[in-house]
VOZA-354354 format. One record per residue (C-alpha): residue number from 1; residue in one letter; x negated, y, z negated. Coordinates in steps of 0.5 Angstrom, whole numbers. Layout:
% VOZA-354354
<atom nr="NUM" rest="A" xx="X" yy="Y" zz="Z"/>
...
***
This chain:
% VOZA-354354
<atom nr="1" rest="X" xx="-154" yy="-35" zz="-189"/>
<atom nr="2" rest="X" xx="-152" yy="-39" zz="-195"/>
<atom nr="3" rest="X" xx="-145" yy="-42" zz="-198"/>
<atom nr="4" rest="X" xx="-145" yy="-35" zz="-203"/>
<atom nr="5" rest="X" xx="-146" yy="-31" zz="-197"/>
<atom nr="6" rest="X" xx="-153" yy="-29" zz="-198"/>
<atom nr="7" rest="X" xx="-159" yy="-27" zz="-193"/>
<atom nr="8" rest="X" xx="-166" yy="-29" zz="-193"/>
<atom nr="9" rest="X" xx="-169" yy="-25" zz="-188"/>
<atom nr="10" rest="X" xx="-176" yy="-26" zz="-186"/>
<atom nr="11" rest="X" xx="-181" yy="-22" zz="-181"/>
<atom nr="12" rest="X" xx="-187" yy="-26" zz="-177"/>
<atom nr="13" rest="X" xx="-194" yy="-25" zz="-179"/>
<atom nr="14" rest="X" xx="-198" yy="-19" zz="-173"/>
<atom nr="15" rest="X" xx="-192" yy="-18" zz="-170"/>
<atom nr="16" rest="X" xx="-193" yy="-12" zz="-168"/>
<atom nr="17" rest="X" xx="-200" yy="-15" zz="-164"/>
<atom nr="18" rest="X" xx="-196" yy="-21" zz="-162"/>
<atom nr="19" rest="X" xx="-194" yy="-21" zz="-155"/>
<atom nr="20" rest="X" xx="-187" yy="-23" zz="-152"/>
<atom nr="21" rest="X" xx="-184" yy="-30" zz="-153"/>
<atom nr="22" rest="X" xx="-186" yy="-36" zz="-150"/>
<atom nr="23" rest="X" xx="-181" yy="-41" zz="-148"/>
<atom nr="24" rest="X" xx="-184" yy="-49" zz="-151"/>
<atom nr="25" rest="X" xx="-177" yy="-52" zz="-151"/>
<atom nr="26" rest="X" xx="-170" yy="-50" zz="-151"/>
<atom nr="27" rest="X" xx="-169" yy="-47" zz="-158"/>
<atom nr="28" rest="X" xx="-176" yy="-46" zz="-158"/>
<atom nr="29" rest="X" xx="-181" yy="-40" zz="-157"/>
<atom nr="30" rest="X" xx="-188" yy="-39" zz="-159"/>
<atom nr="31" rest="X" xx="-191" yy="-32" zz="-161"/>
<atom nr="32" rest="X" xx="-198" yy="-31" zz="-159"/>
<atom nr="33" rest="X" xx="-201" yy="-27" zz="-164"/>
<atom nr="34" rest="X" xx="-207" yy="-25" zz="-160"/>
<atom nr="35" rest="X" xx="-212" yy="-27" zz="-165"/>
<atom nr="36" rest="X" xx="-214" yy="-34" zz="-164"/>
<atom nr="37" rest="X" xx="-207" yy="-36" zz="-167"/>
<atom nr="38" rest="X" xx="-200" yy="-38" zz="-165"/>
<atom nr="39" rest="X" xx="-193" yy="-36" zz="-168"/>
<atom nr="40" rest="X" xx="-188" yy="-42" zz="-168"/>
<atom nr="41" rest="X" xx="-180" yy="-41" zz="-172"/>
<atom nr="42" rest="X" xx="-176" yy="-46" zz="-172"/>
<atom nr="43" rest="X" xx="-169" yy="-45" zz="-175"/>
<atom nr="44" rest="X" xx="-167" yy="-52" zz="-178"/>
<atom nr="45" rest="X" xx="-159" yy="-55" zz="-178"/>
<atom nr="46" rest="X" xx="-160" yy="-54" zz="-185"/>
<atom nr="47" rest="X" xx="-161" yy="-47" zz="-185"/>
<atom nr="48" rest="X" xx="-168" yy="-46" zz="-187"/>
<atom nr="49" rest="X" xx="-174" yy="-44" zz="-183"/>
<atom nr="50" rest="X" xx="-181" yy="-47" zz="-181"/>
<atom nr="51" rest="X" xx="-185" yy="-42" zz="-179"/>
<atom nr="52" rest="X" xx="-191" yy="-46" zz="-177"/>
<atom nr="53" rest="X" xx="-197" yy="-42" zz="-175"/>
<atom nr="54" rest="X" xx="-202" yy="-46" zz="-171"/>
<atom nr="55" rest="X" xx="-209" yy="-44" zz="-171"/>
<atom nr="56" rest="X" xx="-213" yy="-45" zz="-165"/>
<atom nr="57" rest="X" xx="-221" yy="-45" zz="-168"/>
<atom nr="58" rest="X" xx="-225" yy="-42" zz="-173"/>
<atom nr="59" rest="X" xx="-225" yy="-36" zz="-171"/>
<atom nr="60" rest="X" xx="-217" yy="-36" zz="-172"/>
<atom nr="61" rest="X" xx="-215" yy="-31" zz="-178"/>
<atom nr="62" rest="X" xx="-214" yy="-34" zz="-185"/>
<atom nr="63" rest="X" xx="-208" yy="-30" zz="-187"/>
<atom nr="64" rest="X" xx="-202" yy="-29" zz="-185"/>
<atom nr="65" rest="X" xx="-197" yy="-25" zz="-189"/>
<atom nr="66" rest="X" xx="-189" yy="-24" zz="-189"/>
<atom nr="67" rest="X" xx="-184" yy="-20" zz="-189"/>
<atom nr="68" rest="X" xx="-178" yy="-25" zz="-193"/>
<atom nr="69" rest="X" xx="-174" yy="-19" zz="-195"/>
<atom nr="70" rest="X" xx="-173" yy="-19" zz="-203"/>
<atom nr="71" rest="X" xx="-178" yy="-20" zz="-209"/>
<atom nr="72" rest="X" xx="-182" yy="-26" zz="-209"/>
<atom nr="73" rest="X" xx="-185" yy="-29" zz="-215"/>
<atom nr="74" rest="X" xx="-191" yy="-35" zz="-214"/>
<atom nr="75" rest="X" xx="-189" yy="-42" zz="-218"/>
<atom nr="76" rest="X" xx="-193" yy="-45" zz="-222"/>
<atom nr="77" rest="X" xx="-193" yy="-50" zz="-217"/>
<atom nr="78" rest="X" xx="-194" yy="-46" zz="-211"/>
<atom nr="79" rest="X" xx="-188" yy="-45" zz="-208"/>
<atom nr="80" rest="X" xx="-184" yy="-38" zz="-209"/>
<atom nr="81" rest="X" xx="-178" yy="-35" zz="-211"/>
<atom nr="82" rest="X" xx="-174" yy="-30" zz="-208"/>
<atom nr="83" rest="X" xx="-169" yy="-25" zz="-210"/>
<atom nr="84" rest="X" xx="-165" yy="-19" zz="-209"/>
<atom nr="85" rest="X" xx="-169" yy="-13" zz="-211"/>
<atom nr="86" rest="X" xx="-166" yy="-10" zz="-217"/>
<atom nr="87" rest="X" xx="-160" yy="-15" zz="-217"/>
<atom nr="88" rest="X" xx="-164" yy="-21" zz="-220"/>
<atom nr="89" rest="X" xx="-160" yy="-25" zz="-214"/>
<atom nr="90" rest="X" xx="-162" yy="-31" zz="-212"/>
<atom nr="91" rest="X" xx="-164" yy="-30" zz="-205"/>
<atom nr="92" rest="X" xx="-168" yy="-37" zz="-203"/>
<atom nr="93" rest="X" xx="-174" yy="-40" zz="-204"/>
<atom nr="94" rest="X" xx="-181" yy="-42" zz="-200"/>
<atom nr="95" rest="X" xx="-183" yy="-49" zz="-201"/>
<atom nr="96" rest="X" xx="-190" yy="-50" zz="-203"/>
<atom nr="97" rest="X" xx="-196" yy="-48" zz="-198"/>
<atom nr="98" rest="X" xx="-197" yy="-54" zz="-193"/>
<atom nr="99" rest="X" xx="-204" yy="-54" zz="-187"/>
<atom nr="100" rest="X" xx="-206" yy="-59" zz="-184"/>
<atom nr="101" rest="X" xx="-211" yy="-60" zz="-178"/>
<atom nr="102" rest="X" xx="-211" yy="-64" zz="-172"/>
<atom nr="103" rest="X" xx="-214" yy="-71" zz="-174"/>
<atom nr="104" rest="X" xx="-209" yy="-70" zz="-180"/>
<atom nr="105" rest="X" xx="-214" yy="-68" zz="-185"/>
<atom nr="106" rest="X" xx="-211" yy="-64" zz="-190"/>
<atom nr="107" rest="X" xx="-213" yy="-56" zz="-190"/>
<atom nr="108" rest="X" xx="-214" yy="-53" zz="-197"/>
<atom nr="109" rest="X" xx="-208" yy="-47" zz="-198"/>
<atom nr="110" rest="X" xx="-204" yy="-43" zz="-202"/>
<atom nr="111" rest="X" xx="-199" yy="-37" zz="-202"/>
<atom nr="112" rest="X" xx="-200" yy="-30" zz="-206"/>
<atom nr="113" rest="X" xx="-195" yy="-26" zz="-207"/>
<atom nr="114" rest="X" xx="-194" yy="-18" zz="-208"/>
<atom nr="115" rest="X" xx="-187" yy="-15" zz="-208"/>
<atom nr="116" rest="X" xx="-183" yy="-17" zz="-201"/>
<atom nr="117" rest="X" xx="-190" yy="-19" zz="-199"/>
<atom nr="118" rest="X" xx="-192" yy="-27" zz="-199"/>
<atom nr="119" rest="X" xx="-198" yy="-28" zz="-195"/>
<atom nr="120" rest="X" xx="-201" yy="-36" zz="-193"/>
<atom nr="121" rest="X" xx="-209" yy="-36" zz="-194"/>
<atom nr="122" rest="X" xx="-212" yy="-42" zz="-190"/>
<atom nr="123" rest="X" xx="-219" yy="-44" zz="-192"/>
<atom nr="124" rest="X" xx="-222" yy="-47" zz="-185"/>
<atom nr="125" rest="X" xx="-227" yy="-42" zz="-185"/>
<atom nr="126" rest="X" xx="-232" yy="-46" zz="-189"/>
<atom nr="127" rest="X" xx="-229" yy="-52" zz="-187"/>
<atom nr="128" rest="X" xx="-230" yy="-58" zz="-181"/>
<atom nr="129" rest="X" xx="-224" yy="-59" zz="-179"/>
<atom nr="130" rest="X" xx="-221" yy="-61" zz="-172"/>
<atom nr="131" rest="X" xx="-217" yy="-56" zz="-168"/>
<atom nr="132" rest="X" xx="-211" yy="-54" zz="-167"/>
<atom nr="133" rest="X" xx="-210" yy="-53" zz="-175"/>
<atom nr="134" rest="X" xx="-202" yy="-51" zz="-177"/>
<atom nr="135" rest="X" xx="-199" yy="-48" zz="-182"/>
<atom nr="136" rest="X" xx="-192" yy="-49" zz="-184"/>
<atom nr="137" rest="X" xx="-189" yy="-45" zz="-190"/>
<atom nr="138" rest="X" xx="-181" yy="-47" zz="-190"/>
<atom nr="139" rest="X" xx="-176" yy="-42" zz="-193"/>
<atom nr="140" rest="X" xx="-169" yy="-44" zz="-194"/>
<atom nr="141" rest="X" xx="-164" yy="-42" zz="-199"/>
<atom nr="142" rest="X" xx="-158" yy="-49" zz="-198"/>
<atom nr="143" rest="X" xx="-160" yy="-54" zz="-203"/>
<atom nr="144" rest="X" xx="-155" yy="-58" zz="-200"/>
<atom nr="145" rest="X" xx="-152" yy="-60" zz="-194"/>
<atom nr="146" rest="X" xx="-146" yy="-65" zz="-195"/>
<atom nr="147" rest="X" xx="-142" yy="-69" zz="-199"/>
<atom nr="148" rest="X" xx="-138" yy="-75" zz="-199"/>
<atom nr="149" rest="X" xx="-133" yy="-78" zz="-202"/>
<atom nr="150" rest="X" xx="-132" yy="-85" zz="-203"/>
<atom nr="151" rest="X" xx="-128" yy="-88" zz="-210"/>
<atom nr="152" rest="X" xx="-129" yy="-91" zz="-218"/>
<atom nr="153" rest="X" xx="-124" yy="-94" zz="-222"/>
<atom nr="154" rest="X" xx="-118" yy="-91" zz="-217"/>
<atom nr="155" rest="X" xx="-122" yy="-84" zz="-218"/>
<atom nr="156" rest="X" xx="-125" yy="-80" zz="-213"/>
<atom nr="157" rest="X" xx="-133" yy="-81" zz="-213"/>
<atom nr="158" rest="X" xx="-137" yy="-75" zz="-210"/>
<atom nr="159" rest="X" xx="-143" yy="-76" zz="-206"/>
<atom nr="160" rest="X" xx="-148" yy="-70" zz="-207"/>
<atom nr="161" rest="X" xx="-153" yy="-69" zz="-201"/>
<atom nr="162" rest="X" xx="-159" yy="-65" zz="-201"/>
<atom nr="163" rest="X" xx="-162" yy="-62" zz="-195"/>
<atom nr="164" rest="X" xx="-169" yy="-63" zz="-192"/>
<atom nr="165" rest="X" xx="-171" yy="-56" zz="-195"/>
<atom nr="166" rest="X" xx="-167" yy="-58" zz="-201"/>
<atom nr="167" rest="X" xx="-171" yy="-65" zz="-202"/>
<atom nr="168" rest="X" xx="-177" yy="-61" zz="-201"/>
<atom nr="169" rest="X" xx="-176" yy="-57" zz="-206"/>
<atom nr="170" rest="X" xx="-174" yy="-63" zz="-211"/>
<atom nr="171" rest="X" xx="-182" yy="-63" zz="-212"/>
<atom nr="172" rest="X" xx="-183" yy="-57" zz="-216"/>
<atom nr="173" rest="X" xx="-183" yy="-56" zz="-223"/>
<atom nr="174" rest="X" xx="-179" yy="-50" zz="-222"/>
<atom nr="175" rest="X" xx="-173" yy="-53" zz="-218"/>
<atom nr="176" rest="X" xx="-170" yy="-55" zz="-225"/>
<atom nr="177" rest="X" xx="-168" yy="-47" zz="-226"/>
<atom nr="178" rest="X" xx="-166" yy="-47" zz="-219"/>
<atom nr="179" rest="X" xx="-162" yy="-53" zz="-218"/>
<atom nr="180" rest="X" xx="-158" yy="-52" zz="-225"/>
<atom nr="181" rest="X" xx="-157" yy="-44" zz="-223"/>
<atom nr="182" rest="X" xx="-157" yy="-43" zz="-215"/>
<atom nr="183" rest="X" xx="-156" yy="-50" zz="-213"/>
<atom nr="184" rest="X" xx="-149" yy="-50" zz="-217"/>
<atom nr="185" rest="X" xx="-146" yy="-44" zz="-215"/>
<atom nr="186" rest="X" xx="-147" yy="-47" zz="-208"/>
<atom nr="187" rest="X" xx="-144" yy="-53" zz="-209"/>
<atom nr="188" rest="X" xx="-138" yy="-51" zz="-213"/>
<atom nr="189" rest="X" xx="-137" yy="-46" zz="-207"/>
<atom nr="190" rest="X" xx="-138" yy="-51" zz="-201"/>
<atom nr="191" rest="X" xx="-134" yy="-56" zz="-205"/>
<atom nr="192" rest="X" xx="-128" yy="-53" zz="-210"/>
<atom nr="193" rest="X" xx="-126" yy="-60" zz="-212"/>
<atom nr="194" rest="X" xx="-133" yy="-60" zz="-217"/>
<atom nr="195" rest="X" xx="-129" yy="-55" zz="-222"/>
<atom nr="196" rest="X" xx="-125" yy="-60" zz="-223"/>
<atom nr="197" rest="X" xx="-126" yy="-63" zz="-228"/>
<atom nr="198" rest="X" xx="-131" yy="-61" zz="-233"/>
<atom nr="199" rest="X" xx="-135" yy="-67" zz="-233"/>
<atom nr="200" rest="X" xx="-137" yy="-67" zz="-226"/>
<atom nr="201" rest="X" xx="-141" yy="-61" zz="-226"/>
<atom nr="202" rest="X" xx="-144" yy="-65" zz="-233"/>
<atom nr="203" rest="X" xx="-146" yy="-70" zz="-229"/>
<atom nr="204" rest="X" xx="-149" yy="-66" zz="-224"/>
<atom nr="205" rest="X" xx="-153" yy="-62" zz="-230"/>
<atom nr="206" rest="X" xx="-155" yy="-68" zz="-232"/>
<atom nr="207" rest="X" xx="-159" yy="-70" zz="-225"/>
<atom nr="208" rest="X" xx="-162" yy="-63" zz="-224"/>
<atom nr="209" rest="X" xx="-166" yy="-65" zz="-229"/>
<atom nr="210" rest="X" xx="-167" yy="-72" zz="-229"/>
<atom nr="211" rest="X" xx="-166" yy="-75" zz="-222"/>
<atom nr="212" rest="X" xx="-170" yy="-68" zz="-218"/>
<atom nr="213" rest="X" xx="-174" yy="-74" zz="-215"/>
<atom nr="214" rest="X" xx="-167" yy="-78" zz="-214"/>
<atom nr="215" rest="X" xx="-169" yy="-80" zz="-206"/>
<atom nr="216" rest="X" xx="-161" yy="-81" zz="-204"/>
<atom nr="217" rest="X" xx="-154" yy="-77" zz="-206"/>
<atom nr="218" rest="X" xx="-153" yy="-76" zz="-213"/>
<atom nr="219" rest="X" xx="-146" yy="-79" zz="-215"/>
<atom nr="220" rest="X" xx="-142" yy="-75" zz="-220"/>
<atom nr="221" rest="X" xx="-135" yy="-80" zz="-221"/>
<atom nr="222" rest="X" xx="-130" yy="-76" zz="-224"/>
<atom nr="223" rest="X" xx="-127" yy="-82" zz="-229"/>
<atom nr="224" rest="X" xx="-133" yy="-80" zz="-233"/>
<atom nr="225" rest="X" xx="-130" yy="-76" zz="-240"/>
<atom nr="226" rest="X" xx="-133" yy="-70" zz="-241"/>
<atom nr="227" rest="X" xx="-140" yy="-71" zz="-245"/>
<atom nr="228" rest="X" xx="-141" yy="-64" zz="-249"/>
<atom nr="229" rest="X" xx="-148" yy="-67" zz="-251"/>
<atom nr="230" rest="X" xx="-150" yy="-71" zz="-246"/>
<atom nr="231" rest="X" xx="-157" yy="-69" zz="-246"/>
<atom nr="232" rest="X" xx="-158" yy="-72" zz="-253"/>
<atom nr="233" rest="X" xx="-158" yy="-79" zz="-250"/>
<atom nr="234" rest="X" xx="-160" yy="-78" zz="-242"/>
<atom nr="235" rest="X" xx="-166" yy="-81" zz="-242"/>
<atom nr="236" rest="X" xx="-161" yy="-88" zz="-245"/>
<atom nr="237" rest="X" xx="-155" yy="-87" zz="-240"/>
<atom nr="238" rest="X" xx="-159" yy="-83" zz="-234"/>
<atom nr="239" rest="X" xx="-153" yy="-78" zz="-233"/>
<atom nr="240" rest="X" xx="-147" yy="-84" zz="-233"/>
<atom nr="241" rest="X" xx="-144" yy="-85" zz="-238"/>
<atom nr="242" rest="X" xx="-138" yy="-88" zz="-240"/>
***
């Protein structure tokens, strides 16, 4: 569940073939698809979930679809947005495709997308790749996971932290309108103090946009003045100004 309160569900691919959960460590469990291909979620501190897929050889499947529970949109990016079906509600997210073999050789792959329906193509068929191959797409919907508050100029200075899936998902062009939307509605409801001055979701505007690739906390001070027009000279004051 998200800070807004909302869930992103999402059903495994073959499920109804897989067989009974397999324990590989506490927490967890691999679903055997009993097609040459395993099932792996795994549930992240964060909220999101990777469901890695391991293929076992060449003759494993090259598709495999889920269930994520409202109306995926592919990005131009690869990566893909979900949203509540005839709500327009931002329901989470799914970063870019992502393949690798067991010698670390990339593995060519990207989603489609058709309704509640996102379905990973991995094309290892035609390829010499060294087996196991895992794929591993990541869906989450907390861009962010805690903040900090240190001081400047005896006025408190809050540090914003994105998540791991957060920090993923900073690397599409189609983050920007997610950060600037859903990304400011999560932080101001887990942490209030941000609407407290006008200045502060400014700033935070500001870096959605010219600081996505920003590697630790994004630091919004609350002495700033609010700046209406901050985005006419962003580039000279890289979202502080005085």
């Amino acid at each position: 569940m998200s800070a807004t309160g909302s869930k992103l569900t999402v059903g495994l691919p073959r499920a109804d073939e897989a067989g009974d959960a397999t324990e590989l460590q506490p927490g967890i469990v691999a679903y055997d698809n009993g097609d040459g291909s395993h099932t792996v979620p795994i549930a992240k501190i964060d909220g999101s979930v990777q469901v890695a897929t391991v293929l076992e050889s060449s003759a494993a499947p090259d598709r495999y679809s889920y269930e994520v529970g409202g109306a995926a949109t592919l990005q131009a990016d690869g990566d893909i947005i979900v949203v509540r079906d005839n709500q327009g509600q931002f329901a989470g997210a799914i970063a870019p495709a992502w393949a690798m073999d067991a010698a670390g050789t990339a593995v060519p792959t990207h989603y489609e997308a058709s309704g509640s329906t996102v379905t990973q193509v991995v094309d290892h068929a035609n390829g010499s790749y060294t087996y196991p191959i895992v794929a591993d797409p990541w869906l989450g919907q907390d861009l962010f996971n805690k903040m900090t508050t240190s001081s400047d100029r005896g006025q408190p200075r809050y540090l914003v932290f994105r998540s791991g899936w957060g920090a993923a998902m900073s690397t599409s062009t189609s983050a920007v309108p997610v950060f600037l939307g859903p990304g400011w509605d999560e932080a101001k409801n887990k942490w209030p103090v941000l609407l407290s001055k006008t200045s502060l979701h400014e700033q935070y505007d500001c870096h959605s946009i010219y600081a996505l690739l920003k590697p630790d906390s994004w630091n919004l001070e609350k002495w700033r003045p609010n700046k209406s027009d901050w985005g006419a000279s962003a580039l000279a004051h890289q979202c502080n100004w005085g």
